[in-house]
FITIDO-222697 format. One record per residue: residue number from 1; residue in three letters; x, y, z of N, C-alpha, C in turn. Coordinates in steps of 0.001 Angstrom, whole numbers. Atoms other than C-alpha are relative to their C-alpha. Layout:
N
+-----+------+---------+---------+---------+---------+---------+---------+---------+---------+---------+
! seq ! type !     n_x !     n_y !     n_z !    ca_x !    ca_y !    ca_z !     c_x !     c_y !     c_z !
+-----+------+---------+---------+---------+---------+---------+---------+---------+---------+---------+
! NUM !  ALA !       X !       Y !       Z !       X !       Y !       Z !       X !       Y !       Z !
...
+-----+------+---------+---------+---------+---------+---------+---------+---------+---------+---------+
This chain:
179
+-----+------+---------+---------+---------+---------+---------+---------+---------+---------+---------+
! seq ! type !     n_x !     n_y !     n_z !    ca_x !    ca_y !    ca_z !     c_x !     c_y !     c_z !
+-----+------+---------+---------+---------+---------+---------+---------+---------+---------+---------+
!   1 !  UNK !   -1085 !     477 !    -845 !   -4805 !  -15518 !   -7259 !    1242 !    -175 !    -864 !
!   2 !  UNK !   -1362 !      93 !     445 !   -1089 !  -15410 !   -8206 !    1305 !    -583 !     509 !
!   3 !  UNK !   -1124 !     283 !    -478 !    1773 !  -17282 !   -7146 !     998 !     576 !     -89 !
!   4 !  UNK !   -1491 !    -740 !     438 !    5112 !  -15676 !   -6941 !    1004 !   -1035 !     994 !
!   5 !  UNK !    -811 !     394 !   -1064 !    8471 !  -16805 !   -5504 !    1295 !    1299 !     332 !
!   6 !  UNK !    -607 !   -1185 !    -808 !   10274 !  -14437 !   -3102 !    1417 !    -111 !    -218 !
!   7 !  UNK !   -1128 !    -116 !    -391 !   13801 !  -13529 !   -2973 !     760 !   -1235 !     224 !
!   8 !  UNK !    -718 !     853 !    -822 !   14846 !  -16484 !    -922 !    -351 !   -1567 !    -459 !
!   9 !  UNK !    1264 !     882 !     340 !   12422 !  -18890 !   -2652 !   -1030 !    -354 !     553 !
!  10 !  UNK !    1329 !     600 !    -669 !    9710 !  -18992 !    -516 !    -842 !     789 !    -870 !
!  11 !  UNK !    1334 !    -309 !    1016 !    6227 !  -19315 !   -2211 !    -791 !     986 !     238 !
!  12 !  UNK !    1451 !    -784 !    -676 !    3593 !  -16421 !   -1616 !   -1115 !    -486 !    -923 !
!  13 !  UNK !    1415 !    -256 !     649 !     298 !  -15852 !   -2929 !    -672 !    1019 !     245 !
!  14 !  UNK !     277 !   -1597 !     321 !    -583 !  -12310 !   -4512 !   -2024 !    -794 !    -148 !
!  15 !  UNK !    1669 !      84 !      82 !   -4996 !  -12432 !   -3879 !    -800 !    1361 !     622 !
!  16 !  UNK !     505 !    -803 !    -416 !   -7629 !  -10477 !   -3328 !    -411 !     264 !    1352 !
!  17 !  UNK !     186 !     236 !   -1147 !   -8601 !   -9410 !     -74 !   -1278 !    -426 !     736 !
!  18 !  UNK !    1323 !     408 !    -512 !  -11329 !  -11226 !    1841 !    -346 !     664 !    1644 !
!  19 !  UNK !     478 !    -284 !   -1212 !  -13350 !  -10485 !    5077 !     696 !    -606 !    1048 !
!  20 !  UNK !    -515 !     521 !   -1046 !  -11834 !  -12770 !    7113 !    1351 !     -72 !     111 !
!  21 !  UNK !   -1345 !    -528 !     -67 !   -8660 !  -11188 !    6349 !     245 !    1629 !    1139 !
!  22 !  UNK !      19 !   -1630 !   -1114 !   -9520 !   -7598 !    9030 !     729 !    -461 !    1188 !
!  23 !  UNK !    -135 !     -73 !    -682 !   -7816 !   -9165 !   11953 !    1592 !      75 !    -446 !
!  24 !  UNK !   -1801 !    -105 !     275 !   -4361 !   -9547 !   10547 !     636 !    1115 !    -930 !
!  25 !  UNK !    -629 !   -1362 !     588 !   -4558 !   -6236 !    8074 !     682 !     742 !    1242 !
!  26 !  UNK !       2 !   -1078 !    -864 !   -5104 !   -4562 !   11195 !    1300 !     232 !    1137 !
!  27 !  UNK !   -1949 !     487 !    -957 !   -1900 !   -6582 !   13397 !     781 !     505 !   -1094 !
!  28 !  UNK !   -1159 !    -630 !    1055 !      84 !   -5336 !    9873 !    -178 !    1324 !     315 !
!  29 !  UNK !     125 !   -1217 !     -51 !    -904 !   -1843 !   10378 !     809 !     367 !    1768 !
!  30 !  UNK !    -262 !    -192 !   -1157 !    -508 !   -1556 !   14152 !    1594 !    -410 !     304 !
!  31 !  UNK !   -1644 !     144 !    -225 !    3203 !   -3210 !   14169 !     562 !    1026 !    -659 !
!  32 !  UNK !    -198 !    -808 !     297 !    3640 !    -805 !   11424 !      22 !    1475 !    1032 !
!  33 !  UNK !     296 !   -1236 !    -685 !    2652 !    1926 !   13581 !     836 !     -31 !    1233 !
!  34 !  UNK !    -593 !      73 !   -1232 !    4308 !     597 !   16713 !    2238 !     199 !    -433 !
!  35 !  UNK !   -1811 !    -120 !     570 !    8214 !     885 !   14517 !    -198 !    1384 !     100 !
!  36 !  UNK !      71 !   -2099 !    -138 !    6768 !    5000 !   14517 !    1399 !     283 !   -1133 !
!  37 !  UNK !   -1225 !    -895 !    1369 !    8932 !    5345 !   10989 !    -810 !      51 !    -851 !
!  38 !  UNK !     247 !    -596 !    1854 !    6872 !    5158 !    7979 !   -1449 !     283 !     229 !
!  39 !  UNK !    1155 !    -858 !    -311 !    3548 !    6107 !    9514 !    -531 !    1277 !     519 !
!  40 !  UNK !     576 !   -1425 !   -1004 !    1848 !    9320 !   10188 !    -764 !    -166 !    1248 !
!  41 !  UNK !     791 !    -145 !   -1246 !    -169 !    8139 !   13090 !    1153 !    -520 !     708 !
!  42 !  UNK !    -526 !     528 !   -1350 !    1624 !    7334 !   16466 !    -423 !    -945 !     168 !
!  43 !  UNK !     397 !     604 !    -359 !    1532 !    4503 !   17722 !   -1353 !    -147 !     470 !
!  44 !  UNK !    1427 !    -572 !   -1002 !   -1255 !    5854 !   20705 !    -780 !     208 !    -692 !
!  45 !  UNK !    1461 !    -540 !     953 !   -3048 !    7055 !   17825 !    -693 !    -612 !    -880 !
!  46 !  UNK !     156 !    1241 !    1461 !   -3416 !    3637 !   15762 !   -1512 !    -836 !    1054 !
!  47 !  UNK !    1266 !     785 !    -487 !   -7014 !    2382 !   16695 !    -795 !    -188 !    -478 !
!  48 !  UNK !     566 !    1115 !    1075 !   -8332 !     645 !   13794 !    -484 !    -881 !    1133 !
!  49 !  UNK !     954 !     942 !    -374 !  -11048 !   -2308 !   15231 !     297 !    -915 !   -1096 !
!  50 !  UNK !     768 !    1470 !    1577 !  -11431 !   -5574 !   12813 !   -1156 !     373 !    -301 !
!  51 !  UNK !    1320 !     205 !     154 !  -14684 !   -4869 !   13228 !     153 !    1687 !   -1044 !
!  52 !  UNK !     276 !   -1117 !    1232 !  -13951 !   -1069 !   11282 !     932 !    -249 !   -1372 !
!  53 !  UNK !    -459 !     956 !    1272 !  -11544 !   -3133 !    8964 !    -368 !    -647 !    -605 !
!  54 !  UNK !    1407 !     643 !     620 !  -14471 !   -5552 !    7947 !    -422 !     402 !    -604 !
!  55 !  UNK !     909 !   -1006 !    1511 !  -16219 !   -2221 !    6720 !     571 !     489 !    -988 !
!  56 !  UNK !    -818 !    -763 !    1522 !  -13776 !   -1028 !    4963 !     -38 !   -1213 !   -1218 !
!  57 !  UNK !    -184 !    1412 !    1090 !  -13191 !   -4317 !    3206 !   -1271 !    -207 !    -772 !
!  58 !  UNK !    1340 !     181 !     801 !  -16714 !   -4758 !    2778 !    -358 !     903 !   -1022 !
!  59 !  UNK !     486 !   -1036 !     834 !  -17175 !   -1359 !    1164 !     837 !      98 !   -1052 !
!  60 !  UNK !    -872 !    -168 !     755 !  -13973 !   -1685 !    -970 !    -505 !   -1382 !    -655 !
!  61 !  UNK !    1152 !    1203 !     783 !  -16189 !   -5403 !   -2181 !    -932 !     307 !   -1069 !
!  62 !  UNK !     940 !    -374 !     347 !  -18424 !   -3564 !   -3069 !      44 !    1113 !    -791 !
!  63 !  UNK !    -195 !   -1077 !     711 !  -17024 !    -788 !   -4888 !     796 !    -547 !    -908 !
!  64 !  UNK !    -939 !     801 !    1219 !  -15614 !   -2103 !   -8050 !    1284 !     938 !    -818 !
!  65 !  UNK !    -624 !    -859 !     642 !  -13559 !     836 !   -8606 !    1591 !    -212 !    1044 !
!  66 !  UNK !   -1016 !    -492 !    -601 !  -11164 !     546 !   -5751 !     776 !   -1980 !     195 !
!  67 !  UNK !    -315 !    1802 !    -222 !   -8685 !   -2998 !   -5279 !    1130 !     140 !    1099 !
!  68 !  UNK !    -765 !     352 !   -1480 !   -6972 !   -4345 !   -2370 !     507 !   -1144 !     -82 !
!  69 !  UNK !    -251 !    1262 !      73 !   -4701 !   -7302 !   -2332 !     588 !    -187 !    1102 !
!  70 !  UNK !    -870 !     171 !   -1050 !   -2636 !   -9240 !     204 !     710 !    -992 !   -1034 !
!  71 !  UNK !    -747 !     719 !     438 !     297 !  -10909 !      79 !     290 !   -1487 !     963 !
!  72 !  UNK !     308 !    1299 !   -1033 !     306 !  -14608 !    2325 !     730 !   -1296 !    -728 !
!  73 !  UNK !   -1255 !    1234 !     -28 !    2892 !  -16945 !    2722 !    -439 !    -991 !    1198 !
!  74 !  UNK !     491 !     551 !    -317 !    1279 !  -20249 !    3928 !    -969 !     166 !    1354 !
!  75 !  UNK !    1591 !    -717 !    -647 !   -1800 !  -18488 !    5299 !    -295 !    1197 !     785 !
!  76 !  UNK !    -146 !   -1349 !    -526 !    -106 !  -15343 !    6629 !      77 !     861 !    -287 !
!  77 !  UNK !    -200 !   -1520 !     478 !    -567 !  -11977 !    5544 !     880 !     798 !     130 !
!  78 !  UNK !   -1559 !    -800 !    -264 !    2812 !  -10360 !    5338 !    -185 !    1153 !    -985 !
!  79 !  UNK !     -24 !   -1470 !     600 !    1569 !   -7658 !    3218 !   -1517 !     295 !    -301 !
!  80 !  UNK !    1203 !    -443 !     700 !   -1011 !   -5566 !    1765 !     334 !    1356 !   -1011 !
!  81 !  UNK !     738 !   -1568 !     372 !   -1984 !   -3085 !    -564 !   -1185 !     506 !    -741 !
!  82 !  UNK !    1066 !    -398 !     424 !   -4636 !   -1176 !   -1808 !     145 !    1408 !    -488 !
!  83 !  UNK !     253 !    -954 !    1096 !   -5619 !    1437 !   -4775 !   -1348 !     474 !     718 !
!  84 !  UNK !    1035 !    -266 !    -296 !   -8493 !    3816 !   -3797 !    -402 !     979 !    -734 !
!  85 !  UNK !     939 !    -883 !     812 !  -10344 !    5610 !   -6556 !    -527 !    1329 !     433 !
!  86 !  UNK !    1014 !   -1191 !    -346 !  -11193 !    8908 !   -6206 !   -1461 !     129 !    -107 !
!  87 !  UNK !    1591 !      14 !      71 !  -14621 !    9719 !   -6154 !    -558 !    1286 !    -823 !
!  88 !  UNK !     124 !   -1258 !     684 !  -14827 !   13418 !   -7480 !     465 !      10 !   -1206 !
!  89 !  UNK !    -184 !     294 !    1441 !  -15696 !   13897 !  -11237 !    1607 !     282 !    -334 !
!  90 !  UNK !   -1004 !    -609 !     574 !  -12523 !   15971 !  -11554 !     765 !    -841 !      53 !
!  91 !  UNK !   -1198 !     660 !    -200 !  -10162 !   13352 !  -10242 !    -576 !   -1200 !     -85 !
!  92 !  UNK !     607 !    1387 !     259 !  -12117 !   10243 !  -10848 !    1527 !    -937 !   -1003 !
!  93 !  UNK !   -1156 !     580 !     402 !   -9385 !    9230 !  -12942 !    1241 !    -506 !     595 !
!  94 !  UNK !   -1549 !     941 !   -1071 !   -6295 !    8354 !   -9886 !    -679 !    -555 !     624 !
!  95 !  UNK !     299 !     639 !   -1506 !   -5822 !    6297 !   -7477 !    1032 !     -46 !     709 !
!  96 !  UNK !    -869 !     -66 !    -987 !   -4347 !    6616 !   -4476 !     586 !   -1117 !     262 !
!  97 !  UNK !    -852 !    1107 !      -6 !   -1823 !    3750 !   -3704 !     341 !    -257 !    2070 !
!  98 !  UNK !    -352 !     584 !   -1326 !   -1049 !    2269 !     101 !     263 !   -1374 !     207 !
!  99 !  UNK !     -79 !    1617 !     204 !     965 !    -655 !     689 !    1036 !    -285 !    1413 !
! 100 !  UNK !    -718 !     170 !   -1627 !    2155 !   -1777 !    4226 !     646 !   -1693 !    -192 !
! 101 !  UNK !   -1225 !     995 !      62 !    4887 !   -4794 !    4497 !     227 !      50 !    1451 !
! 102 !  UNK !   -1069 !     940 !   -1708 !    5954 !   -6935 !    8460 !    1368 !     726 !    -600 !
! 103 !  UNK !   -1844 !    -512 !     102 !    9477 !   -5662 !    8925 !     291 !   -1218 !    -366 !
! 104 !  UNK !    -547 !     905 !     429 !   10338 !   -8828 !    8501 !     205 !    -340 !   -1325 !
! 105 !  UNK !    -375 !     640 !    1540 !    9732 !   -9554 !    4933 !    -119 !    1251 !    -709 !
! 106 !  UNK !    -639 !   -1131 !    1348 !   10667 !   -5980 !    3830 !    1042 !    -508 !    -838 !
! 107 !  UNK !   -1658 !     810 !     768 !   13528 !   -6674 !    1078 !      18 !   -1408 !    -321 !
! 108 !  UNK !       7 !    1216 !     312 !   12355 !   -9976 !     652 !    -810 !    -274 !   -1497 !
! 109 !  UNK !     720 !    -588 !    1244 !   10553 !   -9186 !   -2472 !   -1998 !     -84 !    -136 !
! 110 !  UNK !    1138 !     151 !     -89 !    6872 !   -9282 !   -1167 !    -358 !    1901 !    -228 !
! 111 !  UNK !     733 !   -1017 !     456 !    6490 !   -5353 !   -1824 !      38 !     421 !   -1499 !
! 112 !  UNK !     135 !      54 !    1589 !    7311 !   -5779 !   -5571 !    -726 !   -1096 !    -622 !
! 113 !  UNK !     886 !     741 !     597 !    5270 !   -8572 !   -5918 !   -1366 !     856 !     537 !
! 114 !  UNK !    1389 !    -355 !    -185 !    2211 !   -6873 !   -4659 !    -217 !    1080 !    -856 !
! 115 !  UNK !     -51 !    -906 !     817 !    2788 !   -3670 !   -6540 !     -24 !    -773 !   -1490 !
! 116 !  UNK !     464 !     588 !    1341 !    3258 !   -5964 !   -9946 !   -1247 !    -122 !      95 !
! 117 !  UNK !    1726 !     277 !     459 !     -16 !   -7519 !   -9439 !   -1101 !     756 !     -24 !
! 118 !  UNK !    1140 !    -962 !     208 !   -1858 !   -4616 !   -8559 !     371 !    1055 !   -1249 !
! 119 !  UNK !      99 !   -1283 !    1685 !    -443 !   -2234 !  -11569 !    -926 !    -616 !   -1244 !
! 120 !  UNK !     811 !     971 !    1150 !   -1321 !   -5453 !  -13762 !   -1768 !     377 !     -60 !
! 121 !  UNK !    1491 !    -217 !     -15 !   -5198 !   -4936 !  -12242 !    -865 !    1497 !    -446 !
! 122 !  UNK !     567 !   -1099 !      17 !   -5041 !   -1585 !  -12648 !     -42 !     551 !   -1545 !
! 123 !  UNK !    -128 !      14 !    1882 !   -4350 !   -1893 !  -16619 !   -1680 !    -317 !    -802 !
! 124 !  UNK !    1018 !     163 !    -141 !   -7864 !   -3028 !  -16316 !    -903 !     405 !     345 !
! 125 !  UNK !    1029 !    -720 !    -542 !   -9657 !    -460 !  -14656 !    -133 !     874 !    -982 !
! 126 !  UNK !     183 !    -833 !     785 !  -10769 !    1651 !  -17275 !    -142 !    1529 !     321 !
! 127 !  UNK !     174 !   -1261 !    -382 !  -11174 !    4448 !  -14623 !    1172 !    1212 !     476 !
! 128 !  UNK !   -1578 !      90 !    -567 !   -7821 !    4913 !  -13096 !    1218 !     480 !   -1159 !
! 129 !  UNK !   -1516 !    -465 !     624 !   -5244 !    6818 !  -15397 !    1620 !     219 !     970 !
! 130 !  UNK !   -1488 !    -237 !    -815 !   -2747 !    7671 !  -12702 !    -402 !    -186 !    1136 !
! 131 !  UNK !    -153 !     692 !   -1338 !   -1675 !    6415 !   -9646 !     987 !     828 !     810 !
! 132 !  UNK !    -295 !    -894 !    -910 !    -602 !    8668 !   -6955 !     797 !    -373 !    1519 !
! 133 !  UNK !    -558 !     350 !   -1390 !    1702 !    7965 !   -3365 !     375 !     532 !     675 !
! 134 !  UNK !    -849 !   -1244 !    -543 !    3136 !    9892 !    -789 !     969 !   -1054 !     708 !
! 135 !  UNK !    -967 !     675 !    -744 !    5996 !    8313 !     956 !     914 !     976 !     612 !
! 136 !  UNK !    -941 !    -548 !   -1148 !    8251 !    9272 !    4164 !    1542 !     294 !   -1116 !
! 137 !  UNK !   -1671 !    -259 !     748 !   11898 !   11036 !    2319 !    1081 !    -781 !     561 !
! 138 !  UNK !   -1476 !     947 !    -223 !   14163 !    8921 !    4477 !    -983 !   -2005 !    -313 !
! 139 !  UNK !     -39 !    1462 !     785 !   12244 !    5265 !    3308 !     438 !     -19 !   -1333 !
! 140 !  UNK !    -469 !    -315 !    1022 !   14818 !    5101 !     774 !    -337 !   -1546 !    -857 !
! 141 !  UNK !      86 !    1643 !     667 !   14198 !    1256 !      96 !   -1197 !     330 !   -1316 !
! 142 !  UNK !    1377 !     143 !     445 !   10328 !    1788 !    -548 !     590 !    1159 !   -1788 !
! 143 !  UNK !    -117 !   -1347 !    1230 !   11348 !    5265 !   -2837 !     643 !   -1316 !   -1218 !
! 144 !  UNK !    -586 !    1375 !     977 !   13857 !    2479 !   -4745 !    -982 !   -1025 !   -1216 !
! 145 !  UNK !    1097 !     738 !     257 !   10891 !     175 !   -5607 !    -938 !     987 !    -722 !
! 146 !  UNK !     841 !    -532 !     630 !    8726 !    3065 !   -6458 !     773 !      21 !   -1423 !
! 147 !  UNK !    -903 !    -348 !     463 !   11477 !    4339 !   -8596 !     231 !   -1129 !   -1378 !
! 148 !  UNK !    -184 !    1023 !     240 !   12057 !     936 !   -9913 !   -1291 !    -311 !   -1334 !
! 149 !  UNK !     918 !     284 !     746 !    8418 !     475 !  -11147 !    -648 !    1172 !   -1099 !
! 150 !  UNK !     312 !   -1015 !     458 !    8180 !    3794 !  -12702 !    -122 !    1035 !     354 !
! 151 !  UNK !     407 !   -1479 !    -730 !    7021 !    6209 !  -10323 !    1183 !    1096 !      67 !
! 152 !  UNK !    -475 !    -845 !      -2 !    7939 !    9362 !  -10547 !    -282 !    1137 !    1230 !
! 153 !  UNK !     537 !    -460 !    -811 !    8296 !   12059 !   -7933 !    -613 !    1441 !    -651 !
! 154 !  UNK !     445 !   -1408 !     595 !    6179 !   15390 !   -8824 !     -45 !    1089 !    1460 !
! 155 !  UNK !    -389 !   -1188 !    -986 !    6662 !   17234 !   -5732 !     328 !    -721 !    1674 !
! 156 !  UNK !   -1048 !      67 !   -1281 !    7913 !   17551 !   -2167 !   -1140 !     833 !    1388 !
! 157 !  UNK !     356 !    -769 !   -1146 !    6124 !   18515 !     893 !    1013 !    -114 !    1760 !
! 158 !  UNK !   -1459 !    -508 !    -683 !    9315 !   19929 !    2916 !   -1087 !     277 !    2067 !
! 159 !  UNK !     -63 !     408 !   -1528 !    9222 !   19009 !    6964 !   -1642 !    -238 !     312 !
! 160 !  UNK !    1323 !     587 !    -412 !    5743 !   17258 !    6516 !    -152 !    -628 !    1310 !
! 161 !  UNK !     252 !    1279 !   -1211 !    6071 !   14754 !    9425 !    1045 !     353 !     667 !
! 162 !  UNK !    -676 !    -357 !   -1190 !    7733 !   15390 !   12651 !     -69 !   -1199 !    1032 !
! 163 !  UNK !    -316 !    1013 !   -1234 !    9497 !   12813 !   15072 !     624 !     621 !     441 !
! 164 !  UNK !    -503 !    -690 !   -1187 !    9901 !   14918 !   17867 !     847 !     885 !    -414 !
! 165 !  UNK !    -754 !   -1333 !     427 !   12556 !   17466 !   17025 !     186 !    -533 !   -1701 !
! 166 !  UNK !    -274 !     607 !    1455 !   13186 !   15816 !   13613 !    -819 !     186 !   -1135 !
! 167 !  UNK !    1070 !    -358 !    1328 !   11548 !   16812 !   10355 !     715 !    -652 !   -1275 !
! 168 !  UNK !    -295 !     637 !    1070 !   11274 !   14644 !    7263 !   -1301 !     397 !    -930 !
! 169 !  UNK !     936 !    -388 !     998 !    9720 !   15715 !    4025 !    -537 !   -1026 !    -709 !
! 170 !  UNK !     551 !     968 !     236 !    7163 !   13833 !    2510 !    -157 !     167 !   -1485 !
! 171 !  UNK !    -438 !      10 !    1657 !    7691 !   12459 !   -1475 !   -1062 !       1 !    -810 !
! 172 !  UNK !    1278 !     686 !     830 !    4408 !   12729 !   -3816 !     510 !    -746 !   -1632 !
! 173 !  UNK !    -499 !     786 !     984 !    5234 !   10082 !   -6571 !   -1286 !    -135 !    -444 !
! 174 !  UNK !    1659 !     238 !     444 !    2391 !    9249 !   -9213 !    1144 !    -978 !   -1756 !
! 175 !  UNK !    -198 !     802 !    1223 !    2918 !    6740 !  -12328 !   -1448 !      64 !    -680 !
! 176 !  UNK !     980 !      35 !     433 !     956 !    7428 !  -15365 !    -653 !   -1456 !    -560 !
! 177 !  UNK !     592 !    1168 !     295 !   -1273 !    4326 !  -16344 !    -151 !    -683 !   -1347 !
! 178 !  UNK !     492 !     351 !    1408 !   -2861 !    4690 !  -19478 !    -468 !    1581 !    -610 !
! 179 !  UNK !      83 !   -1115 !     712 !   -3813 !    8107 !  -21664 !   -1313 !     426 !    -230 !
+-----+------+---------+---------+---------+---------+---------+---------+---------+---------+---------+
């Protein structure tokens, strides 16, 4: 567990994620999904359960390779993210990165505190050399922050995601870890 103080001074607390944290990942994901900007699923198409958020959690418990934190400001989950280990010898070494933020406390500094604490954990994984992201080309904030912490972009997948007539290319960023 980690204390931080936000932007504005309000207190969070950077922790790991528990079970009886699946009903409010899943309200973070789904509002996410219902703004239809920095997600690939549609809204209509966001149908995560608690009850298939539980397993995931449980199985990410249980896998000591992959970490998940939240971020909770007097007992509310206003963020998350999570590292997920490859599994295949060849790439056993990254991890994939996903980190969802309430509109509300975007810019408030709860997605650079969660990203500190998880790079910190990941200095610790002995398996994990590089860390991998894809992000939407017009979230210029999030790119900022990547940007910020190191990440670099290594390529471009040109009119990945489509809102309705609109095409935005999607950024692959990766920060190396350790050697």
């Amino acid at each position: 567990m980690n204390k931080v103080v936000l932007k504005d001074g309000t207190k969070a607390v950077i922790r790991e994620v528990n079970l009886d944290d699946a009903v409010q990942l899943v309200d973070i994901q789904l509002s996410i999904a219902e703004e239809n900007l920095y997600m690939v699923s549609e809204p209509d198409e966001f149908h995560l359960t608690a009850t298939e958020e539980r397993q995931r959690i449980q199985m990410n418990m249980e896998n000591s390779r992959d970490i998940q934190l939240v971020a909770e400001i007097e007992r509310n989950i206003v963020g998350f993210a999570v590292i997920r280990n490859e599994t295949k010898k060849r790439k056993v070494h990254i991890g994939a990165l996903g980190i969802f933020i309430q509109k509300e406390w975007r810019g408030a500094g709860v997605g650079g505190a969660l990203m500190n604490a998880i790079l910190e954990l990941v200095k610790n994984n002995p398996l994990i050399h590089k860390i991998g992201l894809a992000v939407f080309a017009n979230n210029e904030s999030a790119i900022r922050l990547y940007k910020k912490l190191g990440f670099v972009e290594e390529g471009r997948r040109v009119r990945e995601i489509r809102f309705n007539d609109e095409y935005v290319d999607e950024i692959l960023m990766y920060k190396l870890v350790s050697t």
